[in-house]
Every structure is written in structure tokens, then in C-alpha cells.
C-alpha positions as CSV (number, residue, x, y, z in Angstrom):
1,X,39.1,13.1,97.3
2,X,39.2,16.7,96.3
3,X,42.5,16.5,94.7
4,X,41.2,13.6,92.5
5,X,38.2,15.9,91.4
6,X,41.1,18.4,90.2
7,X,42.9,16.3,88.1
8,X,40.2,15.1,86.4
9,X,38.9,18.5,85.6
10,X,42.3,19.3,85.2
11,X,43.0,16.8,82.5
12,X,39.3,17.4,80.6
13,X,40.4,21.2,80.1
14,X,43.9,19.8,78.6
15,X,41.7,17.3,76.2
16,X,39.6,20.3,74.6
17,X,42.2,22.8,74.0
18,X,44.3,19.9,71.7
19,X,40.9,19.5,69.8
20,X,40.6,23.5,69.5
21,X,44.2,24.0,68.4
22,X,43.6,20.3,65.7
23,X,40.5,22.2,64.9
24,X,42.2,25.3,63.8
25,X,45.2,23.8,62.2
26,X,42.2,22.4,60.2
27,X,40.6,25.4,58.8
28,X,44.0,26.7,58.4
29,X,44.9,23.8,55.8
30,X,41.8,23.7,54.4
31,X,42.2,27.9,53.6
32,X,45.7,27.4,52.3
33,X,44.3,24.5,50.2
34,X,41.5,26.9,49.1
35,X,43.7,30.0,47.9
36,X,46.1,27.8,46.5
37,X,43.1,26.0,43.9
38,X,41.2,29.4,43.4
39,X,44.7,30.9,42.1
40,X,44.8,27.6,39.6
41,X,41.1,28.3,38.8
42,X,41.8,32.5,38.3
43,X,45.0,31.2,36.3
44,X,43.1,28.8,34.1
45,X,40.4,31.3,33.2
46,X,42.6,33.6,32.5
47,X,44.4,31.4,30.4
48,X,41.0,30.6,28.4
49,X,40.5,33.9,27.6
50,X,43.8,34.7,26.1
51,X,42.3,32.0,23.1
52,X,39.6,33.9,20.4
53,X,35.9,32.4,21.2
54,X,35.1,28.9,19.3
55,X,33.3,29.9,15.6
56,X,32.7,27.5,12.7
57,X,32.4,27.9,8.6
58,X,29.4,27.2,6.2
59,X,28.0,28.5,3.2
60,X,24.6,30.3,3.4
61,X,21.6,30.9,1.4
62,X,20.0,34.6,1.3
63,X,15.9,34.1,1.5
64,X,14.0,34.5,-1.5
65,X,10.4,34.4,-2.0
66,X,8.9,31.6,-4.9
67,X,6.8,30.4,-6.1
68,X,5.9,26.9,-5.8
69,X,4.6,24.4,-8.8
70,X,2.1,21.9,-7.0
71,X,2.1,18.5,-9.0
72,X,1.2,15.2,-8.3
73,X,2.3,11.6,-9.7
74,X,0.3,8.8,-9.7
75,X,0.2,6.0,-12.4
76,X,-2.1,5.0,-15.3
77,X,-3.1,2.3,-17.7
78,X,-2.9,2.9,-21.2
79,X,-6.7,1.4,-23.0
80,X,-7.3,1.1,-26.6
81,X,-9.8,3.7,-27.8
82,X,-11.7,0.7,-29.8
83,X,-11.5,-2.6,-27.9
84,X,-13.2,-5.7,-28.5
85,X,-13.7,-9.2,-26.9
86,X,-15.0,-11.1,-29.9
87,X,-17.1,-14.2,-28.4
88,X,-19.6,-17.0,-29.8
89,X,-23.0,-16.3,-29.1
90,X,-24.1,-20.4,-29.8
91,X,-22.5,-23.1,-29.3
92,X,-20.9,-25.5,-32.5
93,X,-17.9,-27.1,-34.0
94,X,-15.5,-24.6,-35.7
95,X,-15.9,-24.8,-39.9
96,X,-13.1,-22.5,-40.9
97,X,-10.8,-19.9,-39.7
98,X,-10.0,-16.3,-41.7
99,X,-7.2,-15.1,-39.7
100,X,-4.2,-15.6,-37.8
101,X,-3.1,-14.0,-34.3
102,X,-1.6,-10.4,-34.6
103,X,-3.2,-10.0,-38.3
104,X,-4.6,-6.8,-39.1
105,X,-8.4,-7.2,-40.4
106,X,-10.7,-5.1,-42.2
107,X,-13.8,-4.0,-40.9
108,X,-17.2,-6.6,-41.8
109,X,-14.3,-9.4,-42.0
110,X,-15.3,-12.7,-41.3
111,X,-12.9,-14.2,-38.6
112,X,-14.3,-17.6,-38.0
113,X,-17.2,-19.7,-38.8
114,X,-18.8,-22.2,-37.2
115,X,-20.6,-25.7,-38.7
116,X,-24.1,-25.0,-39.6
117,X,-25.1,-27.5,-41.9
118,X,-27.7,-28.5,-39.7
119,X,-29.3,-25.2,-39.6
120,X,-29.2,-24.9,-43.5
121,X,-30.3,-28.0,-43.6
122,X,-33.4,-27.1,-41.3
123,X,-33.9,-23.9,-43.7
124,X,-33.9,-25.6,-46.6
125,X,-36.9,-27.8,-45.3
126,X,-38.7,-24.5,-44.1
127,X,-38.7,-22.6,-47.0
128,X,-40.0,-25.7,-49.0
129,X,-42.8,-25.6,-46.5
130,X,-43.6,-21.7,-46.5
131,X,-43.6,-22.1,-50.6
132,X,-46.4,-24.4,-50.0
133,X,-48.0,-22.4,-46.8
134,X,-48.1,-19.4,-49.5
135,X,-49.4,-21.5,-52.6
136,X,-52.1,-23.1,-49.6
137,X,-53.2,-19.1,-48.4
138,X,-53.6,-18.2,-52.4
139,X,-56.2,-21.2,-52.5
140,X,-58.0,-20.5,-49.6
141,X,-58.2,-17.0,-50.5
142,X,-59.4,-17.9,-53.7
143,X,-62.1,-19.9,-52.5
144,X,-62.9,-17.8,-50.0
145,X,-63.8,-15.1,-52.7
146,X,-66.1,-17.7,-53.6
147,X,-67.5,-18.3,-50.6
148,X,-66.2,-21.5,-50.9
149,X,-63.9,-21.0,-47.4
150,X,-65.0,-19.6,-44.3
151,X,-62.9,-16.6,-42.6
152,X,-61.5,-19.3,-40.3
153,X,-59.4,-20.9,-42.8
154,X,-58.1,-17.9,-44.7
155,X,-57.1,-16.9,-41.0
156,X,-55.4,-20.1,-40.5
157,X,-53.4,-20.1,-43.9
158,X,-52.2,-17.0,-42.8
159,X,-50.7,-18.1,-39.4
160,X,-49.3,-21.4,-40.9
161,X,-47.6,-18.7,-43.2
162,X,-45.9,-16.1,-40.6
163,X,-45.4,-19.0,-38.1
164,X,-42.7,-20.4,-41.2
165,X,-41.5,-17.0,-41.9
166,X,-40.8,-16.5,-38.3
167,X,-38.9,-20.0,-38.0
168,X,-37.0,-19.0,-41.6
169,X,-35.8,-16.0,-39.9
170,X,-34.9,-17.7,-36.7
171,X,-32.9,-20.3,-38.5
172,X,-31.4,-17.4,-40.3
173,X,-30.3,-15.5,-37.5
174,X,-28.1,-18.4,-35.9
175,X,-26.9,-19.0,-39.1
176,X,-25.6,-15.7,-39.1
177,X,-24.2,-15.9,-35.3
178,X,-22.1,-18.9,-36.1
179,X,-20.5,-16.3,-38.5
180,X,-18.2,-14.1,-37.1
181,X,-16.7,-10.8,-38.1
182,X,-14.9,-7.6,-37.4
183,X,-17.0,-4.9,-36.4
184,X,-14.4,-2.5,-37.2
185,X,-10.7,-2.5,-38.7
186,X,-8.3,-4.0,-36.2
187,X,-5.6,-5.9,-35.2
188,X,-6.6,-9.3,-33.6
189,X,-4.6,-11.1,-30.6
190,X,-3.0,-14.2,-30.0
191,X,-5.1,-17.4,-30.7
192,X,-5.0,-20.8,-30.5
193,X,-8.1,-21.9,-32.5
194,X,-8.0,-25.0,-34.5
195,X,-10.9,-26.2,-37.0
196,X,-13.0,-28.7,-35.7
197,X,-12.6,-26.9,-32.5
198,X,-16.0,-27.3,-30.2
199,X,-16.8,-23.7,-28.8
200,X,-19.2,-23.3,-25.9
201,X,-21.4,-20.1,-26.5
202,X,-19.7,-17.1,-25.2
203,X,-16.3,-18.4,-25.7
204,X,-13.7,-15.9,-26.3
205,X,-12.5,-16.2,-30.1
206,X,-10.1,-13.2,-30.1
207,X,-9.3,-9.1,-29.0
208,X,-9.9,-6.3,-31.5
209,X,-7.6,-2.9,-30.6
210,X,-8.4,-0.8,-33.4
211,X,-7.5,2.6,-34.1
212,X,-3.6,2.4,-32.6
213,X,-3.0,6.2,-33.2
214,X,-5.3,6.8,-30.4
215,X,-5.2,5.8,-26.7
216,X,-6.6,6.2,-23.4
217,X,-4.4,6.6,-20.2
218,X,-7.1,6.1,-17.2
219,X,-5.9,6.8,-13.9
220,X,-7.1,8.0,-9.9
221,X,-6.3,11.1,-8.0
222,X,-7.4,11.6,-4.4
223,X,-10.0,13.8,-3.7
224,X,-7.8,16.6,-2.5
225,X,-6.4,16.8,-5.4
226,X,-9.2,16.0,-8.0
227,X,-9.0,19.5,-9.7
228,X,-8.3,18.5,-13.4
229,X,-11.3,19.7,-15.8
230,X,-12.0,18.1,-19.2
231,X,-9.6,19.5,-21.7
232,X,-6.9,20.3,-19.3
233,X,-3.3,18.6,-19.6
234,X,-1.6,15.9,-17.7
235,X,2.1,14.8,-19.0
236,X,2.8,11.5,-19.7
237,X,6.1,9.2,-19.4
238,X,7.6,5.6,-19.2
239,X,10.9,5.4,-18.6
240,X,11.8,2.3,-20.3
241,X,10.0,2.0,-23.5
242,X,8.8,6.1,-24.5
243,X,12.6,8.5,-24.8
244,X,10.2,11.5,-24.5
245,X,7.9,12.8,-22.2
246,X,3.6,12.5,-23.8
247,X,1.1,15.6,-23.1
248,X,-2.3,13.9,-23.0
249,X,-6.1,15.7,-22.4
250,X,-8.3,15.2,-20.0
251,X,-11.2,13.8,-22.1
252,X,-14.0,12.4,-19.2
253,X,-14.2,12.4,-15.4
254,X,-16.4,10.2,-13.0
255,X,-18.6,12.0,-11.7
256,X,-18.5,11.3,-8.1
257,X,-15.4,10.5,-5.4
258,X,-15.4,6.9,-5.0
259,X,-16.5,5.7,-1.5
260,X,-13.8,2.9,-1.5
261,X,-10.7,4.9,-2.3
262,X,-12.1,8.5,-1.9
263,X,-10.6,9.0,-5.0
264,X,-11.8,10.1,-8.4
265,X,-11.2,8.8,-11.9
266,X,-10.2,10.5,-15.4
267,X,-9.2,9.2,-18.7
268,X,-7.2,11.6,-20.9
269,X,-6.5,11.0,-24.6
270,X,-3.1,10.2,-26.4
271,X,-3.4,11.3,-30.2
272,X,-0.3,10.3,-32.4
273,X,0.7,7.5,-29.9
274,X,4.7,5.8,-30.2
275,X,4.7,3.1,-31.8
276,X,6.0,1.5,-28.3
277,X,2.8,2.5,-26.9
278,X,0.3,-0.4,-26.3
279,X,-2.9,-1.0,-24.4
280,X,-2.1,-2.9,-21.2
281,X,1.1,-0.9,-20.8
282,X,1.2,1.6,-17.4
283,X,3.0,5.1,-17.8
284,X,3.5,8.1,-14.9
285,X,1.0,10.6,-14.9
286,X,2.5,14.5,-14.0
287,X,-0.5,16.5,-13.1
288,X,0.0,20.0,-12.6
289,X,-2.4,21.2,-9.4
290,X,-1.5,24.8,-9.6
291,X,1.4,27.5,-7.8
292,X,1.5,28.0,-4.6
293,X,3.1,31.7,-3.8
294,X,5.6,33.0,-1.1
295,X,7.6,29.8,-0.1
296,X,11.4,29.1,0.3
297,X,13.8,26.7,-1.0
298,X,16.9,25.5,0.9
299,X,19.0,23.2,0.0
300,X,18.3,19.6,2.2
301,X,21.5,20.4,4.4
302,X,20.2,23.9,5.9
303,X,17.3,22.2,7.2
304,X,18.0,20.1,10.8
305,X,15.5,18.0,12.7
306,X,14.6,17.1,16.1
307,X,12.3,15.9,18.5
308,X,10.6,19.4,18.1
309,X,9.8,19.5,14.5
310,X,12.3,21.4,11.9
311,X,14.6,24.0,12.5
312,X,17.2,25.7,10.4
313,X,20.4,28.1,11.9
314,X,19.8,32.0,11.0
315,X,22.7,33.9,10.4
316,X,22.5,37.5,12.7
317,X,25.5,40.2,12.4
318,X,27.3,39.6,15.2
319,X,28.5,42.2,18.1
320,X,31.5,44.3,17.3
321,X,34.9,43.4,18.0
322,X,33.4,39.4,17.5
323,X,36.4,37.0,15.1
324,X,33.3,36.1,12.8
325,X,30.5,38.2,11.2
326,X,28.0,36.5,12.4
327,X,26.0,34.3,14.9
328,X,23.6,31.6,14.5
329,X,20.3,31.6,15.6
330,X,17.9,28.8,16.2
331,X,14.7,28.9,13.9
332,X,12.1,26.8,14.4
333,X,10.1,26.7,10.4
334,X,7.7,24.5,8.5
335,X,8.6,22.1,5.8
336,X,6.9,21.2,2.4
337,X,7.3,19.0,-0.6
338,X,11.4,17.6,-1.1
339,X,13.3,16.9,-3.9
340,X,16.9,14.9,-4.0
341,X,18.5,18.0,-3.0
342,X,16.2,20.8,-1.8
343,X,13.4,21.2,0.1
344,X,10.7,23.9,0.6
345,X,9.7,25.9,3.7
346,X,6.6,27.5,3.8
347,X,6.8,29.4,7.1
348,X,9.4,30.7,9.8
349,X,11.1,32.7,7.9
350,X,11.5,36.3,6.3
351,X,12.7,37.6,3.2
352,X,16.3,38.8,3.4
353,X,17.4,36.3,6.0
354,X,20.9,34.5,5.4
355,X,20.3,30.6,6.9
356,X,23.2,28.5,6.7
357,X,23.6,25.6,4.3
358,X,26.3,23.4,3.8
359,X,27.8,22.8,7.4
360,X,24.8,24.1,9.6
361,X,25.7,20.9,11.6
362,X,27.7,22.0,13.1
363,X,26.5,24.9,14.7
364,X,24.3,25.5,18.3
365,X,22.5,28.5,19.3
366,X,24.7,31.6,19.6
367,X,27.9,30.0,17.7
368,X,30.0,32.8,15.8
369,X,29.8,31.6,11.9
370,X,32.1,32.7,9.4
371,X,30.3,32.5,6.0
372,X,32.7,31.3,2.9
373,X,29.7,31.1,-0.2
374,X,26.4,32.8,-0.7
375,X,24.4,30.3,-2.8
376,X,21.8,31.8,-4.8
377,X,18.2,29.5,-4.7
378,X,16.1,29.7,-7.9
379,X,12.4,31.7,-7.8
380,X,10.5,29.0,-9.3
381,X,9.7,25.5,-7.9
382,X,8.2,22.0,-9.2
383,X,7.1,20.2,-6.8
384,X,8.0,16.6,-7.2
């Protein structure tokens, strides 16, 4: 029995001096493995740094303070300064006709009449009767110096009088409504009138637009930018019918913001309109709200975006011994106002600064930037 317990201790302290002497055959692999990848590595960084460090090209804008022209574009209807809708005040069958659509018409013209024979007819028969209400007060006035007539009568002679007087100029007065005419000289609109022609009262006959050298151009600006005054200037254009841009003044202003819109109203005045120019007809409105001083413009390519806000690259001399002159520099900044091809900044940056432009893609923080143009920006800008 005891030599059985041997052999099995025997053969246990065999078993764990093979798995020592695997076990370190192991870690000796493994080591070689080791020195063998870190002498790649070493090799392969070294090999790295034999190559010059990664730098890209772009052209770059020096930072110049200007100044910036605030304007705002909005759009307005052109009105006639004298504008008329010339309606019927009665009813009745049109008589005759004294014009034709698109005629130009003196002032106190007659444009159209209506039948009124019944009303001269009616004033014929009421004059006739106040000739012999006024022959009837002379008698009774007579006879009343005679004592031949009481108060009462001469009192009632002289009613029957005014009472026809009254009803003459009654009947004269729709005679003269069923008369129309120009108020002033003008040209008259399309029409489609036709004698004997029934007109309900205050149906529309024609439109008067007199005085074509003159115009109004209403239009709305918000009430942040409501600043114009009567007599300042607001430039006109419309790019299909006027070849030349229209300086208009501000002539009235509402008084108060509108609630609706929050917006307030002007109307400026066109003198020596275009012959192009018509009421009806909608131009652009430039208004000039003033400069704004101490802002930048880049072109649109300087300026990146991201989930941050705006940022542009600024260029910093770069260390000694570097292959490029400089490196770029994140810069977060705040935008304005854009045109087609620039835009304005209004902070985070300094004069002096060099920001790249044209190829500012393809930089990150701390890439070395070679710089093959120096655009100059100019010192004064419109804003659109």
C-alpha cells in the first residue's frame, strides 16, 4: 500500500513540472513575439518621421475693420396721387355717353348721362305751380295791406311758396346727379357701358388717375426697423419694366405700429415718373437704416459651420524649423447680414488677423497652412 501512495505522488510531481516548463516556453514565445512587433512598431515610427508633417494651401484674408451699410428690402404698391371711382348716385337708364375707355378728359367733363325726362318733366310742372304760388303770395299780401286777409293766409302763401322752391331744387339736384363729370383732368379706364344701359345707384361708371407725373409707392416696414422720417429717401426699382433705379421721399407715416403685423406704414412720392410706371404696379423698396461700425467681411468660404455655431480657421506664425509659416486655429465668431459671395462677422475677431479663405476646408485645429494669396476685403459694406 505504501508503494502505491509513492507512485502516485511520484507521478503528480512529474505532471506539474511539464506544466511549469509549457508555462515558461509560453512567456518565452510570447517575449520573443513581443520584441520582435515592438522592433516593427520602433521601425515604423521611425519611418514616419523621416516624412515632413501633413500641411495644406489656401488663400487668406488680412482683418479689416468696416463699416457696415444696414438696408432693408421690402416691396411697395405704386397709387395714383389723384384717383377716382366715378359711381351713380340714383338709379336710371343711361341717355348718352362722352367718352371712351383710356380717353384723357378735361376737368368739369361730362362723362355720361343718365334719362331724366321724367324729372324735367316733374320740374316743368313745379315751376308752373311756384309762378302761380308767387302771383297767389302778391295777392294775399295785397289784401292783406287792406286788411282784406288775415296773417294766417299771407303765412300760408308763403309756405305753399318755399314748399315749391324746395321741391324745384330737389328735382334739380337729381337732375344734376344723373349727370356725370370729371372732377379733375384724367385718364379714364376700361368700360363697357352701352346707352340704354340700366345703372343701379352706386354703380361703378369708370376710374379717374390724374396727374401721371406723380405717384405714390406705399409700403410696410417692421417695427424694428421703422426709422424713416418724412422727407428722408428710399430707392426705388423694378426689374422688368423701369432700366434705372427711382429715389422717392418719404411724404407721410401712420402714426402708430400696427397691432396685426407690428409693422408700420409710409408712402413716399415719385415726381417725374417713367412713362412705364403705372398705379397698380409693385416695385422694390431699398431703405437705408443707417452704418453700423467695426465689423468684418469674409468671403462665404472662410466662414465654416457646425453643430456649435460659426467658426472660421486663424492663421498663427508657426514654430521654427515648421515646412509651412503658419498654423490654423479654431475661431469660434458671430455672423451677420450675407451677400452671394461674402458675408459679415461682427465679433470674434481682431484687427490684423490673417483667417483663411479659399480652401479653409480643409484644415483642423493645429494644421500647418501654407498661404499662396492675400485677398484684400473692401472697408465699406451694403447690407443686402
Amino acid at each position: 500500500m505504501e508503494n502505491t501512495g509513492d507512485n502516485v505522488a511520484h507521478k503528480a510531481e512529474g505532471a506539474s513540472k511539464s506544466w511549469l516548463w509549457l508555462l515558461l516556453i509560453c512567456l518565452i514565445v510570447v517575449a520573443i513575439l513581443a520584441g520582435l512587433k515592438y522592433l516593427q512598431i520602433s521601425r515604423a515610427i521611425a519611418f514616419a518621421a523621416s516624412f515632413p508633417e501633413r500641411s495644406e494651401t489656401v488663400t487668406a484674408i488680412t482683418v479689416t475693420p468696416s463699416s457696415l451699410q444696414q438696408t432693408y428690402r421690402t416691396i411697395g404698391e405704386v397709387q395714383a396721387t389723384q384717383y377716382l371711382e366715378l359711381r351713380t348716385e340714383v338709379d336710371g337708364k343711361i341717355s348718352a355717353i362722352n367718352f371712351s375707355g383710356g380717353d384723357a378728359v378735361a376737368a368739369d367733363q361730362w362723362l355720361i348721362a343718365l334719362d331724366s325726362s321724367e324729372e324735367q318733366a316733374q320740374l316743368a310742372a313745379t315751376r308752373a305751380r311756384l309762378k302761380l304760388a308767387e302771383l297767389q303770395l302778391k295777392r294775399v299780401l295785397a289784401l292783406r295791406q287792406k286788411n282784406l286777409a288775415s296773417n294766417n293766409d299771407v303765412d300760408i302763401a308763403k309756405a305753399d311758396k318755399d314748399v315749391l322752391l324746395a321741391n324745384v331744387a330737389a328735382l334739380v339736384a337729381t337732375i344734376e346727379k344723373k349727370t356725370l363729370t370729371a372732377p379733375f383732368a384724367a385718364v379714364t379706364d376700361l368700360h363697357n357701358l352701352q346707352v340704354g344701359q340700366y345703372l343701379a345707384a352706386n354703380s361703378l361708371v369708370t376710374e379717374l388717375n390724374g396727374n401721371l407725373d406723380d405717384y405714390w409707392v406705399d409700403f410696410k416696414l417692421p417695427q424694428e426697423k421703422a426709422v424713416l422720417s418724412v422727407g428722408d429717401s428710399v430707392q426705388l426699382s423694378a426689374r422688368h419694366f423701369i432700366d434705372h433705379p427711382i429715389i422717392a421721399t418719404i411724404h407721410s407715416a401712420e402714426a402708430r405700429i400696427q397691432i396685426q403685423s407690428r409693422s408700420r406704414g409710409y408712402r413716399a412720392l415719385i415726381t417725374d415718373a417713367p412713362s412705364a410706371l403705372g398705379s397698380g404696379a409693385v416695385l422694390d423698396v431699398l431703405v437705408e437704416l443707417g452704418k453700423q461700425e467695426g465689423v468684418f467681411r469674409l468671403p462665404l468660404s472662410a466662414v465654416r459651420r457646425s453643430n456649435f455655431g460659426a467658426f472660421v480657421y486663424v492663421l498663427q506664425d508657426a514654430e521654427p524649423g515648421a515646412v509651412a509659416d503658419y498654423r490654423a486655429e479654431r475661431r469660434q465668431v458671430t455672423i451677420g447680414d450675407a451677400t452671394d459671395q461674402d458675408i459679415v462677422v461682427l465679433s470674434g475677431l481682431t484687427v490684423g488677423e490673417l483667417v483663411a479663405g479659399i480652401g479653409a476646408f480643409k484644415l483642423e485645429e493645429g494644421l500647418l497652412v501654407n498661404v499662396v494669396e492675400r485677398v484684400a476685403r473692401p472697408t465699406t459694406v451694403t447690407n443686402p
